[in-house]
C-alpha positions in Angstrom: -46.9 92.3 -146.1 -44.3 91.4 -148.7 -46.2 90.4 -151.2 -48.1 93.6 -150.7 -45.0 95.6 -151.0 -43.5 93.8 -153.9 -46.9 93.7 -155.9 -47.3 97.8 -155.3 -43.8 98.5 -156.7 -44.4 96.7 -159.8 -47.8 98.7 -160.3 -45.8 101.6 -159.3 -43.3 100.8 -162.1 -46.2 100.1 -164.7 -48.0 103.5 -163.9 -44.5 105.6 -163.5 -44.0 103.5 -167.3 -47.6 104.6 -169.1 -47.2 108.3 -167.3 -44.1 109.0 -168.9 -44.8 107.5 -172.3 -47.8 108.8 -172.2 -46.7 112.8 -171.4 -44.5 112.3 -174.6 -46.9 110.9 -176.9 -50.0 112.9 -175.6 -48.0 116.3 -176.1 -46.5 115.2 -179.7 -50.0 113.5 -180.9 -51.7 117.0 -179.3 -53.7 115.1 -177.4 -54.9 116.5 -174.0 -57.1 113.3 -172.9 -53.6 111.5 -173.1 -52.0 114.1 -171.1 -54.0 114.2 -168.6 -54.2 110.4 -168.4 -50.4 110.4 -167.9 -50.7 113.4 -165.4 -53.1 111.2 -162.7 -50.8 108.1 -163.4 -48.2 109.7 -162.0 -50.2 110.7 -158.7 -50.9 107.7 -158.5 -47.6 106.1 -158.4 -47.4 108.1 -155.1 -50.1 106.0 -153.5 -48.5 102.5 -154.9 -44.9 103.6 -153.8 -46.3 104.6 -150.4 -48.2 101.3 -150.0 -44.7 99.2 -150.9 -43.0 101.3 -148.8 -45.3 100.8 -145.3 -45.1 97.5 -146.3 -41.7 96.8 -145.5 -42.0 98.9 -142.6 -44.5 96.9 -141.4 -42.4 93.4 -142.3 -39.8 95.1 -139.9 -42.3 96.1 -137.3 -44.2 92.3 -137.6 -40.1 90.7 -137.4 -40.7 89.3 -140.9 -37.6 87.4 -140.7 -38.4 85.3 -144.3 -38.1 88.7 -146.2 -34.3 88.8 -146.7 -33.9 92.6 -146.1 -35.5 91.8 -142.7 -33.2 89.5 -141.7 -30.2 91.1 -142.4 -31.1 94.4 -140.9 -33.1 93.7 -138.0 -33.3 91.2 -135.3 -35.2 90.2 -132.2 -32.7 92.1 -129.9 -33.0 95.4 -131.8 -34.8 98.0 -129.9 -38.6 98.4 -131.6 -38.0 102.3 -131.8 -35.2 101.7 -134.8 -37.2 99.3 -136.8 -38.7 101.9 -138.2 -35.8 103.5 -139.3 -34.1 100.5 -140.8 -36.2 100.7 -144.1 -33.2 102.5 -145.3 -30.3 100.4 -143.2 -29.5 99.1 -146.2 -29.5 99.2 -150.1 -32.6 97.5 -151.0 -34.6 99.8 -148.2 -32.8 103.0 -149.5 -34.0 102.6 -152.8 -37.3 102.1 -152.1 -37.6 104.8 -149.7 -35.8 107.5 -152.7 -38.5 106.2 -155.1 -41.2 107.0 -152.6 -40.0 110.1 -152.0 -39.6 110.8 -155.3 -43.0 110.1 -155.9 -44.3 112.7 -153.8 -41.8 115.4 -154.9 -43.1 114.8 -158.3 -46.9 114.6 -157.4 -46.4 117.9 -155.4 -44.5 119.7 -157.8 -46.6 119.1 -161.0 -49.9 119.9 -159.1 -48.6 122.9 -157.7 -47.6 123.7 -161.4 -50.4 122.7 -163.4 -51.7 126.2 -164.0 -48.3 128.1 -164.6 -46.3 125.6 -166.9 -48.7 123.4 -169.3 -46.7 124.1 -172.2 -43.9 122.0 -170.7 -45.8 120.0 -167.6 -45.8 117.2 -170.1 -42.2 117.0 -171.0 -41.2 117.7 -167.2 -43.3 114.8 -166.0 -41.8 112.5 -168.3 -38.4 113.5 -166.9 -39.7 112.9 -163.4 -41.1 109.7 -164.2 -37.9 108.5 -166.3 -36.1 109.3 -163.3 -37.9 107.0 -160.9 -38.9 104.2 -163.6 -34.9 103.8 -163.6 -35.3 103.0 -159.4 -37.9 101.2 -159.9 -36.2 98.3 -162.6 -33.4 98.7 -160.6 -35.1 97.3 -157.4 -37.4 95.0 -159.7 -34.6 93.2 -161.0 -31.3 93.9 -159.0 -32.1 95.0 -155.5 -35.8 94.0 -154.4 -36.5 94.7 -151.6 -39.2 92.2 -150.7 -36.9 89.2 -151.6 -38.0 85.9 -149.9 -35.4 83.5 -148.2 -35.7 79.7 -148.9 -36.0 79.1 -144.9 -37.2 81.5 -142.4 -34.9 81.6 -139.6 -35.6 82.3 -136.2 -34.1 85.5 -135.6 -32.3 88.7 -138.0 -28.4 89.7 -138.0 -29.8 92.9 -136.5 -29.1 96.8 -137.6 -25.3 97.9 -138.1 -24.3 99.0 -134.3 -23.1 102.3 -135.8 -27.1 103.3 -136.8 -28.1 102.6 -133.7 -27.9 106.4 -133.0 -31.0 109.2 -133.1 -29.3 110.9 -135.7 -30.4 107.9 -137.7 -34.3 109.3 -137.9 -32.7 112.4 -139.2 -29.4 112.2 -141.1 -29.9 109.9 -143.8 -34.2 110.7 -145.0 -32.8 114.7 -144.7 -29.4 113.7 -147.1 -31.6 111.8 -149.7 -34.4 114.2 -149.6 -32.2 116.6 -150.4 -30.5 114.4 -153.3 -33.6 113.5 -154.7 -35.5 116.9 -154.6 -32.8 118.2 -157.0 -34.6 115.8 -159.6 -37.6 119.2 -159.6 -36.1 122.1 -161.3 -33.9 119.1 -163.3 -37.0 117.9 -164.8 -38.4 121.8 -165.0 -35.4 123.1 -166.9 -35.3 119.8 -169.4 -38.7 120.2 -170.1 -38.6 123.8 -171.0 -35.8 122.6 -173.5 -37.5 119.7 -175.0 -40.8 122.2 -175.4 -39.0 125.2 -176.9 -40.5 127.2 -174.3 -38.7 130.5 -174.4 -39.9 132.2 -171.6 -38.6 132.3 -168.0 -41.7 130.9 -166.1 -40.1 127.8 -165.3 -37.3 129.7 -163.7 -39.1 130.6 -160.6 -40.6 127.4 -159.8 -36.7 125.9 -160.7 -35.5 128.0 -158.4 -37.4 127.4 -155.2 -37.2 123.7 -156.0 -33.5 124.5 -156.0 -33.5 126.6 -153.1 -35.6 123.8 -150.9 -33.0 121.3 -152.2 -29.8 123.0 -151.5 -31.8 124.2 -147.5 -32.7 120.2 -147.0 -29.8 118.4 -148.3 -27.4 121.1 -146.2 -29.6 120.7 -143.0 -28.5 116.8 -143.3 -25.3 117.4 -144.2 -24.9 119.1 -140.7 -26.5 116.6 -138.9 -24.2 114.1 -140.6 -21.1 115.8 -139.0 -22.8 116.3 -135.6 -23.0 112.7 -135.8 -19.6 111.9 -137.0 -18.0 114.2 -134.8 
């Protein structure tokens, strides 16, 4: 399952890579072939990203102690209900789990505006996919996720006591939700500006982007205090 995952992020970084080089170049060169190359890469980054990310959840599920993420974040003892919450225990997991998301945020939002924003779709996906090729080389070369250990050992350091909690199935995929879906009307707004688009239409797709953001990232933010307190 590792090698899955890890070979699925790097095609996820290659197409996330070509979709938003190619966005730029297709809309400077005029060329709609390109454009709509770039567009379909970037859907399918969400399929490569989801693949790497059930991977590791499935290395947790299987006890896949010679993944190093495994090992310090699970163990035999843990209770199988929180193993598949521990994807994002940790650094490593958390990344790849934002980049997922991320993925679909973006696949959802430039399909649902397609028809309304073409003048600036192109500049607005490359913002997007900026945005998560940065996770992606980041977990690629700093914090992989799917990093092997020399020796497998027989058994994990196990989750942080303090996640053992159900707030953890809630709290922390509602807070970076939330973070991460501010990336939307970001990427709307900068690629109004980079296409000299004058009119407002990107405003109202902004703002229910923004709206949804500010709803799921306070939603976790109270559950984060219900658990604190």
């Amino acid at each position: 399952m590792g090698d899955l995952g890890f070979i699925s992020l790097l095609i996820g970084l290659v197409l996330a890579i070509y979709a938003a080089i190619g966005s730029v170049m297709g809309k400077v060169l005029d060329n709609h072939g390109l454009i709509d190359s770039a567009r379909f890469a970037s859907y399918l980054t969400t399929l490569a990203l989801m693949i790497s990310a059930f991977s590791l959840v499935g290395s947790f599920l299987d006890r896949d102690f010679e993944l190093k993420y495994v090992f310090e974040h699970s163990s035999l003892s843990m209770p199988r209900l929180y193993t598949w919450v521990a994807i994002y225990a940790g650094n490593e997991g958390s990344l790849l789990f934002i980049a997922a998301l991320l993925s679909v945020l973006s696949t959802l939002a430039v399909a649902s505006s397609q028809s309304t924003l073409k003048s600036s779709l192109p500049y607005t996906i490359a913002t997007l996919m900026f945005i998560l090729t940065f996770f992606l080389l980041v977990m690629t070369f700093l914090a992989n996720p799917f990093e092997k250990l020399a020796e497998i050992p027989v058994d994990g350091r196990g989750i942080n006591p303090l996640l053992r909690h159900p707030g953890m199935f809630f709290h922390p995929p509602l807070l970076m939700s939330g973070l991460v879906m501010v990336s939307v009307p970001f990427s709307f707004a900068i690629g109004a500006l980079l296409s000299n688009n004058v009119s407002d239409e990107w405003v109202d797709a902004g703002r229910t982007w923004g709206i949804l953001a500010w709803a799921v990232l306070g939603s976790g933010l109270l559950l984060g205090g219900w658990w604190a307190y």
